[in-house]
N, C-alpha and C positions, 0 to 999 in steps of 0.2 A: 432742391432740384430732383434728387430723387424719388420724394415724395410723390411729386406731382408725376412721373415716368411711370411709378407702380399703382398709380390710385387711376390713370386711366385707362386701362385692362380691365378692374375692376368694375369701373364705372358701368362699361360695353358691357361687362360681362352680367351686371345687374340689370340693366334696359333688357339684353337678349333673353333674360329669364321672364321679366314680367312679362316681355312681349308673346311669349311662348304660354305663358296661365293667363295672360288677356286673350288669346288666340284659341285657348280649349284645350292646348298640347302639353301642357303640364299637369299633373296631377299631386295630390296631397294622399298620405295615407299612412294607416297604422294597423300592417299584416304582418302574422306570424304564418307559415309556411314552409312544406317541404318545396314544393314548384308554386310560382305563380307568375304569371304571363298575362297582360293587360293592356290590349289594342282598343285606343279609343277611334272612332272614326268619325266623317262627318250625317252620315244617315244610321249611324249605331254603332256600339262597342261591342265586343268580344272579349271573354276572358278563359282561360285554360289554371286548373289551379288542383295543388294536390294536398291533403291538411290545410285546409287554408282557413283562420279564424281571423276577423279584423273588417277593415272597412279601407274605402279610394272612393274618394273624390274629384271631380274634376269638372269644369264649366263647359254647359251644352252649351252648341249654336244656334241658334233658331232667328234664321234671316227674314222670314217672312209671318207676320200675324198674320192667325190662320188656326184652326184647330191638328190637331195630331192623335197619331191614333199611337200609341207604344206596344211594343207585342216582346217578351222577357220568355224564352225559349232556353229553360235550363234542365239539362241532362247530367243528373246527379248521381253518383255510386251513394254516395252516403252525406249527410248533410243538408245546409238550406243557405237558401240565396234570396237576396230581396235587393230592388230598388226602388230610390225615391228621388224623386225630382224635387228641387226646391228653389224658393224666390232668394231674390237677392237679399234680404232678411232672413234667407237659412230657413222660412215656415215652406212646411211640407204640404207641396200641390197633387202629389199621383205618388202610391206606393203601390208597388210591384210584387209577387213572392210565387211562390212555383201554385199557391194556391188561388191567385188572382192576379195570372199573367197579361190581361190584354186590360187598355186604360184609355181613356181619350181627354185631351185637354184645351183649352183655345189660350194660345200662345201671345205676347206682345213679338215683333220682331225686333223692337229695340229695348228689349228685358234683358237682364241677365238669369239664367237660371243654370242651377248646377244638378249634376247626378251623381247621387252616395249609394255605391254597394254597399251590401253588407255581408260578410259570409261569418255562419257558423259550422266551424270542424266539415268543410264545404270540399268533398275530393268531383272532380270533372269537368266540364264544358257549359257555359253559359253563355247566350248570345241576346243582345236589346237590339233591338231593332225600332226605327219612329219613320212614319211619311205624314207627310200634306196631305190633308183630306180634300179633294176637292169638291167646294159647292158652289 
């Protein structure tokens, strides 16, 4: 009896997670950092970071098929930042870096795809940003 009183807390508590990294609001990741700060959102992320080496991933939404334009606005003291958008195969569709910030891509709306930072020895402010193209 008690078994089954402790294992369905559990349960809920398993479903609320997946539904949260099926949802886009969970994230995966492997940073070393003095400060890091990581808002995903639904038309682009933001991140605030200080020493920060490592990478975050997490699953974009993209409701509608449609091309998109990505634009990666990062304001760096020292360091680099890069993203990449990937298939639901993890293969790499659009990479980002402070050297080739803006990207366009034509989306499925019922794809999954994800987006991996990556930062090296990465200190300040970086902003992604994605719209709908319309044609």
């Amino acid at each position: 009896m008690l078994i089954y009183l402790t294992s369905i807390p559990l349960i809920g508590t398993l479903f609320f997670l997946l539904y949260l990294y099926h949802q886009g609001l969970a994230a995966t990741k492997s940073v070393a950092a003095v400060l890091f700060v990581f808002r995903p959102g639904k038309q682009g992320d933001s991140v605030s970071l200080d020493s920060c080496t490592g990478w975050v991933r997490h699953m974009g939404r993209f409701r509608e098929s449609r091309m998109y334009t990505f634009h990666l606005d990062c304001r760096l003291s020292k360091g680099s930042a890069a993203v990449t958008l990937l298939d639901r195969q993890k293969r790499e569709l659009l990479r980002l870096s402070q050297d080739s910030p803006v990207g366009e891509i034509e989306l499925s709306g019922n794809g999954r795809y994800f987006l991996r930072w990556e930062f090296q020895n990465a200190t300040g402010k970086c902003e992604l940003r994605w719209q709908r193209l319309f044609t």
